[in-house]
C-alpha positions as CSV (number, residue, x, y, z in Angstrom):
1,X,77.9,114.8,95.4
2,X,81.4,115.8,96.2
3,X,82.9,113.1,98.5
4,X,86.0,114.8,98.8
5,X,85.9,116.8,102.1
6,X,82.4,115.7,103.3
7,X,81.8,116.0,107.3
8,X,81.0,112.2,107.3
9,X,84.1,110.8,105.4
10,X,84.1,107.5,107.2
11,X,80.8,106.6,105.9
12,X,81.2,107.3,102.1
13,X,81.7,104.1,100.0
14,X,84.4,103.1,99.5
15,X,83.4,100.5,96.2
16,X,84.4,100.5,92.3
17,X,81.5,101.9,90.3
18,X,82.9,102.1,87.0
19,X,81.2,99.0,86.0
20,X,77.6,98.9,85.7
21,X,75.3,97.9,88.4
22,X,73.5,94.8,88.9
23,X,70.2,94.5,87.3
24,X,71.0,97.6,84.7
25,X,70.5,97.7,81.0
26,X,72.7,99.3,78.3
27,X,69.6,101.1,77.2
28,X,68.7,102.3,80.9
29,X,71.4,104.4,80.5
30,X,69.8,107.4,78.7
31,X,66.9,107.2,81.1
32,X,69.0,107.5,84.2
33,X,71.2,110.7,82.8
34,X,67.6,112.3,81.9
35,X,66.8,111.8,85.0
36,X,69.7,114.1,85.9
37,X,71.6,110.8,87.3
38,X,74.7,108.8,86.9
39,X,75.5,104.8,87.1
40,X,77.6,105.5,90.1
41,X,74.6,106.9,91.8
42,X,72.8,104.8,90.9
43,X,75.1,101.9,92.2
44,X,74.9,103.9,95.4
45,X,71.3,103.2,96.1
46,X,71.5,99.8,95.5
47,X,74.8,99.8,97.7
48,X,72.2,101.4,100.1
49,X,69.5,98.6,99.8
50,X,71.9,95.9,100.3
51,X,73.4,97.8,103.8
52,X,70.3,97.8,104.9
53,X,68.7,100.0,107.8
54,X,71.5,101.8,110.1
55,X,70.7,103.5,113.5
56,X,71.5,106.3,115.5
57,X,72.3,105.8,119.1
58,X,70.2,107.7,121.1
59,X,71.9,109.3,124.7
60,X,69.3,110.3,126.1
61,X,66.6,113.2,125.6
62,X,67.2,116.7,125.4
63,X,66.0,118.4,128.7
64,X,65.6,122.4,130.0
65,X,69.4,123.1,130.4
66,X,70.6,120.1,129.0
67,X,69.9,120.4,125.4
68,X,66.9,123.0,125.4
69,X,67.5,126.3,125.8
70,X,65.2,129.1,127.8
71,X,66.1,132.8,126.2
72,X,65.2,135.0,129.5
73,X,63.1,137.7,128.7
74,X,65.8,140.6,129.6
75,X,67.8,138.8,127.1
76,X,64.7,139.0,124.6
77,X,64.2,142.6,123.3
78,X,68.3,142.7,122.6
79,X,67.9,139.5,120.4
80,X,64.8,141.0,118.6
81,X,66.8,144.1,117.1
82,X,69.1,141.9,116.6
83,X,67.1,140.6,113.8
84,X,65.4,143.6,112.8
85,X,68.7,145.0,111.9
86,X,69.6,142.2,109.9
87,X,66.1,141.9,108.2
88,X,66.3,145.9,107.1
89,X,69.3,144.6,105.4
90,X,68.2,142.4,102.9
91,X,69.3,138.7,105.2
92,X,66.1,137.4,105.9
93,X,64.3,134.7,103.4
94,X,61.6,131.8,104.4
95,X,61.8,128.7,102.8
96,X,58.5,126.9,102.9
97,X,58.2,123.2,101.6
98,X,54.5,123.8,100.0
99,X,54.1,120.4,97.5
100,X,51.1,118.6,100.0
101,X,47.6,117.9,98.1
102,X,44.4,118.8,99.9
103,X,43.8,115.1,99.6
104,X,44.5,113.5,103.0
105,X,43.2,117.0,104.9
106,X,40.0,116.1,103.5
107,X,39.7,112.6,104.2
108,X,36.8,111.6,106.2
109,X,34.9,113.4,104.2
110,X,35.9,112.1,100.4
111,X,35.1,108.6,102.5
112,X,31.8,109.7,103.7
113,X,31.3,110.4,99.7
114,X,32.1,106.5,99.0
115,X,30.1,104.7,102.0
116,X,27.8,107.5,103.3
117,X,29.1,106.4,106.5
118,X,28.3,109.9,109.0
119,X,31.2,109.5,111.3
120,X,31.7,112.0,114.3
121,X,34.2,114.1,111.9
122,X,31.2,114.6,109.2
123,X,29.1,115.2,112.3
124,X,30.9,117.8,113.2
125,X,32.0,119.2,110.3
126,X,27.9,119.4,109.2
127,X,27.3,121.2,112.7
128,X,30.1,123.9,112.5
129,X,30.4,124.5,108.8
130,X,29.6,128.3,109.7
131,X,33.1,128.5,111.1
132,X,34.3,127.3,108.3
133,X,36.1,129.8,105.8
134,X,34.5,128.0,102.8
135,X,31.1,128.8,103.7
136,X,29.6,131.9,102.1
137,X,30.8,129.8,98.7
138,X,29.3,125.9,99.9
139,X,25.7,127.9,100.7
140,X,25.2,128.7,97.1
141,X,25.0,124.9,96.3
142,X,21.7,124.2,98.1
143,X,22.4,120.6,98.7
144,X,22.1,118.0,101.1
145,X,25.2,116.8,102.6
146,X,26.1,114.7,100.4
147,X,25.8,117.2,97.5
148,X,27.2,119.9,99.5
149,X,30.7,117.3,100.3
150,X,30.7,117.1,96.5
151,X,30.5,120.6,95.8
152,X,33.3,121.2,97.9
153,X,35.7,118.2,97.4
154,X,34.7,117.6,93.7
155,X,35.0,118.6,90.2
156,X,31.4,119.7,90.4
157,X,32.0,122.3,92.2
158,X,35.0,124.1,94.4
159,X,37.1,120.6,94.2
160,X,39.2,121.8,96.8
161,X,40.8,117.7,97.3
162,X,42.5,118.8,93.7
163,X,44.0,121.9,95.3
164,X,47.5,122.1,97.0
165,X,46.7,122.6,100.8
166,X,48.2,125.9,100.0
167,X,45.7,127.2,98.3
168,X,42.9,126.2,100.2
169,X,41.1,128.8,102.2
170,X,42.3,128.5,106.0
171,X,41.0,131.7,107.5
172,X,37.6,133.9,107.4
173,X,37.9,137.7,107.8
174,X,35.2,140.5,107.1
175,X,35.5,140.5,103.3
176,X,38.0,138.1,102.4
177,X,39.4,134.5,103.2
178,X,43.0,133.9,102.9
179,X,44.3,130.6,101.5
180,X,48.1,129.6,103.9
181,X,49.9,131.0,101.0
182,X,48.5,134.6,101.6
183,X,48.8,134.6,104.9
184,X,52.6,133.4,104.4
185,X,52.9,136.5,102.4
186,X,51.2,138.9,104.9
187,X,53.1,136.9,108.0
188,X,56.5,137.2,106.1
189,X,55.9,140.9,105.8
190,X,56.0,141.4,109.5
191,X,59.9,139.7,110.1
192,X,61.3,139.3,106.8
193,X,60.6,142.7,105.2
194,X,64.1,144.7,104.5
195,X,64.5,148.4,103.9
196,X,63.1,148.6,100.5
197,X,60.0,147.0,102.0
198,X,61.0,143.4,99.7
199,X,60.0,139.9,101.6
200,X,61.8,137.3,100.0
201,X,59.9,133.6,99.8
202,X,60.7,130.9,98.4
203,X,58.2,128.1,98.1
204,X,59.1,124.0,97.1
205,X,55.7,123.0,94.9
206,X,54.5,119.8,93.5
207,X,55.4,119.9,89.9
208,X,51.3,119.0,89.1
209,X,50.5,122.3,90.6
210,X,53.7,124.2,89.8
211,X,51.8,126.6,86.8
212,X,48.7,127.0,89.2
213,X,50.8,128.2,91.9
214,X,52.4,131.0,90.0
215,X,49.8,131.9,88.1
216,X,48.4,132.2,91.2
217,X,51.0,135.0,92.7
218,X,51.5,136.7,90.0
219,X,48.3,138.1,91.2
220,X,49.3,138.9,94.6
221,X,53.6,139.1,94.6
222,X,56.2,139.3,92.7
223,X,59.1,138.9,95.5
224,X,58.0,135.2,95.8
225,X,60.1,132.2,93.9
226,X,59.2,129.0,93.3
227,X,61.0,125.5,92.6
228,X,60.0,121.7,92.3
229,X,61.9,118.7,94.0
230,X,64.6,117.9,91.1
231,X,64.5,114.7,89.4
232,X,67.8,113.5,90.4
233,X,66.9,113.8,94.1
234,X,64.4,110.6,92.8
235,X,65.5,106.8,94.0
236,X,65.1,103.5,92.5
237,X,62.7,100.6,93.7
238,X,63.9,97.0,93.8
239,X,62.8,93.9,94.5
240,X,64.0,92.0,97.6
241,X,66.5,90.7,95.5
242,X,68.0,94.5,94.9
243,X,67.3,94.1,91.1
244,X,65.4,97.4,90.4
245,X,62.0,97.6,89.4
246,X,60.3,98.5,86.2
247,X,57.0,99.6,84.7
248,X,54.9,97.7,82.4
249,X,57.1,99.2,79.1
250,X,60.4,98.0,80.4
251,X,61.3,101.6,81.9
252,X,63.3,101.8,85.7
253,X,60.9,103.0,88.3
254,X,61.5,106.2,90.3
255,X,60.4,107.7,93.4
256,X,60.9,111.0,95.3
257,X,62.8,110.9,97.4
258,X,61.2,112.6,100.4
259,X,61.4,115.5,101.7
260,X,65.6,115.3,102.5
261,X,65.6,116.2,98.6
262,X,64.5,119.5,99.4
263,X,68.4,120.3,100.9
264,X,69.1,120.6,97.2
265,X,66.3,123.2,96.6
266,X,67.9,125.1,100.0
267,X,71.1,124.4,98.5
268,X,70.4,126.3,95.1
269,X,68.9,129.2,96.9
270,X,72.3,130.3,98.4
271,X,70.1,132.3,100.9
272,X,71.6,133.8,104.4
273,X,69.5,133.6,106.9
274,X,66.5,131.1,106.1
275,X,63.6,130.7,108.0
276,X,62.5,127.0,107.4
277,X,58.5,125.8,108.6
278,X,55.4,123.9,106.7
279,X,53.0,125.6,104.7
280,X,50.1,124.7,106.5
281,X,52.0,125.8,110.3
282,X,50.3,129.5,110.4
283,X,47.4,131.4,111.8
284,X,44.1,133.6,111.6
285,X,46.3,137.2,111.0
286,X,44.8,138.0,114.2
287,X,47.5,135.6,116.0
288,X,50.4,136.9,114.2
289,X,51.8,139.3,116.9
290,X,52.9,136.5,119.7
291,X,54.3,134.1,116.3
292,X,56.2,136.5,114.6
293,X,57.9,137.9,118.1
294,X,59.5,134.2,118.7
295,X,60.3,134.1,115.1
296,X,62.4,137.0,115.4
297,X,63.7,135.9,118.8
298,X,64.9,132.4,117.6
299,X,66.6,134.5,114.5
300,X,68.5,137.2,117.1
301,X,69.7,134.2,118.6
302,X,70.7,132.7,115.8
303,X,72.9,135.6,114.8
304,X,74.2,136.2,118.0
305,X,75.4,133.1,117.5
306,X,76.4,133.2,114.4
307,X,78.3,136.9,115.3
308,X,80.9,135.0,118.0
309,X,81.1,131.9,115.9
310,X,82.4,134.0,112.8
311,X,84.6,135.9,115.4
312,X,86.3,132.4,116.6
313,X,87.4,131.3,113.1
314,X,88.7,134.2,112.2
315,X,91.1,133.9,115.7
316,X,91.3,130.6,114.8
317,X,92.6,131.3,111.5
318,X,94.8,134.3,112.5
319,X,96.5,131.4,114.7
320,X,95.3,131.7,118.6
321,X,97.4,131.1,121.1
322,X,96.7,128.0,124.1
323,X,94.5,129.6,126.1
324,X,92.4,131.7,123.2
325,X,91.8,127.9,121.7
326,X,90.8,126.2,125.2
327,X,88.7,129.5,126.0
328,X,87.1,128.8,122.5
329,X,86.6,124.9,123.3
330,X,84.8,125.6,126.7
331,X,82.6,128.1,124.7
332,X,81.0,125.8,122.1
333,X,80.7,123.2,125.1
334,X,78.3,125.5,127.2
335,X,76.5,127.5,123.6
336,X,76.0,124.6,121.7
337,X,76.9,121.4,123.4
338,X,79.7,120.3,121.2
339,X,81.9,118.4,123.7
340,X,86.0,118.3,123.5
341,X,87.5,115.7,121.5
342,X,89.5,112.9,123.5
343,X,92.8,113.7,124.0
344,X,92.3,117.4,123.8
345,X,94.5,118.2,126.9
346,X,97.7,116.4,124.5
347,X,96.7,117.7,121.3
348,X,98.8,120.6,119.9
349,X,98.3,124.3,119.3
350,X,97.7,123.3,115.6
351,X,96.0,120.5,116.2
352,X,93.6,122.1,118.6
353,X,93.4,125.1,116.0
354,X,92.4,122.5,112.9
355,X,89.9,120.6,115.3
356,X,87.5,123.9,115.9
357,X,87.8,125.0,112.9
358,X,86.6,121.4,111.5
359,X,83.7,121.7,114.2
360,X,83.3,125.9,113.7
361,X,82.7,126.1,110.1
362,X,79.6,124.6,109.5
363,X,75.9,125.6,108.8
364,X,74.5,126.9,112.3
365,X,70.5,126.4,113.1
366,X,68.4,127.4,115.5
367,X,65.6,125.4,116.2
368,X,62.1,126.1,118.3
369,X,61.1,123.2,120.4
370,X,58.0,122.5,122.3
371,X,56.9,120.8,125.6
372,X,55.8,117.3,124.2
373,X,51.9,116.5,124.6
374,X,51.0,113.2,123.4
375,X,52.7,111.4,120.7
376,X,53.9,114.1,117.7
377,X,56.7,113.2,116.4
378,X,60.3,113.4,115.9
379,X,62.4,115.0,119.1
380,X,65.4,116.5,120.2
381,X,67.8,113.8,121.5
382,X,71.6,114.2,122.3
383,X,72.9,111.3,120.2
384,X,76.3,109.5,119.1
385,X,77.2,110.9,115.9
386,X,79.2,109.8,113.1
387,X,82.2,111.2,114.5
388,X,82.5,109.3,117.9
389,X,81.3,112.5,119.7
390,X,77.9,113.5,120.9
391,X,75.4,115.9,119.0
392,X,72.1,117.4,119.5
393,X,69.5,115.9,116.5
394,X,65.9,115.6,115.3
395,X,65.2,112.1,115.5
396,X,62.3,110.2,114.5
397,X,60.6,107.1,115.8
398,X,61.9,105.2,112.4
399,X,65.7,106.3,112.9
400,X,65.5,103.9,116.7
401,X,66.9,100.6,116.5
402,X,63.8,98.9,116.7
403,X,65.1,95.9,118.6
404,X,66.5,97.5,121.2
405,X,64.3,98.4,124.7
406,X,66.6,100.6,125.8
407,X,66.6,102.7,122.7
408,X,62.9,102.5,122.5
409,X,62.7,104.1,126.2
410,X,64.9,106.6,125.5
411,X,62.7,107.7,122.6
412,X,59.4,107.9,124.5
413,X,60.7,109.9,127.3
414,X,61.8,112.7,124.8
415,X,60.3,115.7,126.8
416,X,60.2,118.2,123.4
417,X,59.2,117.5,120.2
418,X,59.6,119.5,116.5
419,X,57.6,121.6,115.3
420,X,60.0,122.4,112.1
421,X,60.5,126.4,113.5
422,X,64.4,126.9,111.9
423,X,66.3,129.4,111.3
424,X,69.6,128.3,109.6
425,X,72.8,130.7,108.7
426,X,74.0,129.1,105.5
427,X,76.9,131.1,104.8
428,X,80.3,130.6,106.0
429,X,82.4,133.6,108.2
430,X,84.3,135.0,104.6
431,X,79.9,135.5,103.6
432,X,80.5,132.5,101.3
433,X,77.5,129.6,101.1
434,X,78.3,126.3,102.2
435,X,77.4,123.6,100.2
436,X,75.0,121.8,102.5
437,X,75.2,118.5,100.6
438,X,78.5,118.3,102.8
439,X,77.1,118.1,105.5
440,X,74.3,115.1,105.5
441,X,74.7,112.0,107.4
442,X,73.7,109.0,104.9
443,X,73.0,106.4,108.1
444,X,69.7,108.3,108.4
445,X,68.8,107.2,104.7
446,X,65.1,105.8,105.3
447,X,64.5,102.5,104.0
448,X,60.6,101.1,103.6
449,X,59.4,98.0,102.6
450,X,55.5,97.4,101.3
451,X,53.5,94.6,99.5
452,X,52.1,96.0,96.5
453,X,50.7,94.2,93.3
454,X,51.3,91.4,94.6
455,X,55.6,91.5,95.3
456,X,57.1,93.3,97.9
457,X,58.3,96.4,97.1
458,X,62.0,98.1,98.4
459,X,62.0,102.3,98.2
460,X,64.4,104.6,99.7
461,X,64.5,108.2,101.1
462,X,67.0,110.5,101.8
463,X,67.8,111.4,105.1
464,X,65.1,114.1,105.9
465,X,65.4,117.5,105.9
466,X,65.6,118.9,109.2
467,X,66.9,115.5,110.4
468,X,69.8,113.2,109.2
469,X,69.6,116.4,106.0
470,X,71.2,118.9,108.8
471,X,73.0,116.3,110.8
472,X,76.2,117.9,109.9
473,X,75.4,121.2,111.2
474,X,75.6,122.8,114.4
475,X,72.6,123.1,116.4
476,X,71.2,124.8,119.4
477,X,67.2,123.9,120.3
478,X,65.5,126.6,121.8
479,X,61.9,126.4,123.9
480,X,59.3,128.1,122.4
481,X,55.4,128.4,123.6
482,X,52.6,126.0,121.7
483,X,51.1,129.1,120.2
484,X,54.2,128.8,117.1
485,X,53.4,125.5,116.5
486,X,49.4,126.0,114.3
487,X,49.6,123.0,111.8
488,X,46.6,121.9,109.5
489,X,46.4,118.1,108.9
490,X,42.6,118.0,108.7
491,X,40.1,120.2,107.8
492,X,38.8,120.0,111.6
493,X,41.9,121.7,112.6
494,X,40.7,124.8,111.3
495,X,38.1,125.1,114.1
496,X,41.1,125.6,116.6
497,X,40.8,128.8,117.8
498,X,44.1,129.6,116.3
499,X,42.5,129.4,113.4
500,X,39.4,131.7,114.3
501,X,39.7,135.6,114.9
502,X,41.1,136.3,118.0
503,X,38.5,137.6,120.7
């Protein structure tokens, strides 16, 4: 990564790495440059380790009008041509991290498969199997329930727990069921779809089920594109000692490194406007009218936004005068929360004209946030960022200094909470892509510890995606109705009636 001009300077390190790090091997060399790394990254991770945890100081929550925006709905139908215009020409692309197994949806019932145990979710799942999309195929196997589980979990039969949840059938209609990854497609054609009628996708896929998931379009697309998470986006393990860890033949240990390694997949895409949300967040078809109208509203926003920030550099640039630069200042206060810097009152014309830019020219997102029901998640905070100033962030429960009360109360009363709904303009003013490694903040690394095999076992994780991956960029969270937010996590989910044809 290019340290050179990076948003977070003050936190790069600052350390030799020309000699080789503790706990390396002349021969690991070759392993770690086919793993697309160097020894100075690798003498970063272990920097990483030793550091230790590092936490964001939390302000307080974000609130209606303090952090969360409400789009009125005379503002609404302006915003929604403003995205139809820019989807007719060609902007528009989703971006749609897709590498889950159907393993963990599945669950309770590959347990009840082991111990016969019938719990209330294989109760209920035996009971309303009609309403289950994978029922005209699990009546053909005439079992009991335990023959029918296997039929549809196993190798014997449909061995859907082997299947990435995208390709599991989510939705029943009159002659077909649609797996998420159709419905993506159909969804996508509704927002996304330019003049020549093209819907540009781009799914991130485990590389286990990387051939079965294009096989798979090439039978119902060919304006979708596909990537993996790239091997030198994996992190070491070490010891508690920080000496790294090694299989039984000798060879270093890697790990993925979580979903923040997807900023490189987003990165390599070089996309425009990118919608961002989960492969299993989306509907029965029959909800897709009220979905795809917030979708469009949070991307009309967006390049609303986007329109006067582009506007302000080039000012900027073109060198405004006094009052152009404070009129600017008070702007990006009030749109986006992005407070003067101190002293701004003494600072020069040119001074005032290189802060904004610096703050200006930057990745912009838009983010849908919803009213918080019970414990979900990460949340939109204000927070005190890297640069002595205050932000708006995603922030999980594991980024809180978990020794302080006050932090800890600050967390629970987040009102909002993510539901991973983004739309992110990734291009610069002069329509040239930023490089969005630039603009990562590497105190959010996550650090987990874990007794395995009998030692303890050290992994890291790069900041995540839409958290300490984004923390760089501005941000504006918007307030959008529970009906966006549709996620899978087990296969009793699909028996919300957001996942049933609408009455």
């Amino acid at each position: 990564m290019d340290q050179s001009d990076r948003i977070f300077p003050a936190l790069d390190h600052q350390k030799n790495h020309s000699a080789s790090p503790a706990g390396l091997l002349s021969e690991d060399l070759l392993q770690i440059r086919e793993q697309g790394l160097s020894l100075a990254q690798i003498q970063e991770q272990l920097d990483i380790f030793k550091k230790g945890k590092s936490w964001i100081p939390l302000i307080r929550p974000c609130l209606a009008g303090d952090g969360v925006q409400n789009i009125s709905s005379e503002k609404a139908d302006a915003l929604v041509a403003l995205h139809e215009r820019g989807a007719k020409a060609g902007r528009m692309m989703e971006f749609i991290p897709a590498s889950g197994a159907g393993t963990r949806m599945f669950q309770p019932l590959l347990q009840f498969l082991l111990d016969q145990d019938l719990t209330p979710e294989v109760e209920r799942f035996l009971q309303e199997l009609p309403k289950f999309p994978f029922f005209s195929a699990l009546q053909k196997s005439g079992e009991d329930a335990k023959g029918l589980i296997e039929h549809l979990l196993t190798e014997k039969g449909l061995h859907y727990a082997g299947l990435p949840k995208g390709m599991i059938p989510f939705h029943q209609y009159s002659s077909e069921i649609r797996t998420p990854l159709e419905e993506h497609l159909i969804e996508a054609k509704l927002f996304i779809q330019d003049q020549t009628h093209d819907c540009r996708l781009h799914f991130v896929v485990s590389p286990a089920f990387f051939s079965k998931i294009q096989t798979y379009f090439q039978d119902i697309a060919d304006s979708v594109s596909f990537s993996v998470q790239s091997p030198s986006t994996d992190t070491v393990s070490v010891d508690l000692s920080f000496h790294p860890l090694r299989d039984k033949g000798g060879k270093l240990i890697f790990r993925p490194g979580g979903h923040g390694a997807l900023l490189e997949n987003l990165n390599q895409l070089k996309g425009d406007i990118v919608f961002i949300h989960n492969v299993d967040n989306v509907p029965h078809e029959s909800h897709f009218p009220k979905r795809v109208f917030y979708r469009k509203l949070l991307s009309g926003y967006l390049i609303e936004l986007q329109t006067e920030i582009f506007a302000a550099l080039a000012k900027i640039k073109q060198g405004a005068n006094e009052a152009k630069l404070d009129e600017i200042s008070e702007w990006i206060q009030q749109t986006m929360g992005i407070t003067s810097v101190a002293g701004w009152k003494t600072f020069t014309s040119a001074d005032k004209r290189a802060y904004l830019f610096h703050r200006l020219n930057r990745p912009l997102r838009v983010c849908g946030v919803i009213k918080k029901e019970g414990d979900v998640g990460g949340a939109p905070f204000w927070v005190r960022d890297a640069e002595g100033g205050e932000s708006l962030q995603f922030i999980e429960e594991s980024q809180v200094d978990e020794n302080s009360f006050e932090q800890k109360k600050i967390f629970h009363a987040a009102a909002y909470f993510n539901p991973v709904n983004i739309v992110c303009g990734v291009k610069d003013y002069l329509g040239n892509p930023f490089n969005l490694k630039k603009f990562t903040d590497p105190r959010l690394t996550i650090l987990t510890k874990k007794y395995q095999n009998g030692n303890w076992v050290q992994a890291l994780e790069w900041p995540g995606l839409w958290n300490g991956g984004m923390a760089g960029w501005n941000t504006v969270f918007v307030e959008v109705p529970p009906l966006t937010f549709t996620p899978v996590k087990t296969f009793l989910d699909l028996l919300r009636p957001e996942h049933q044809a609408a009455s």
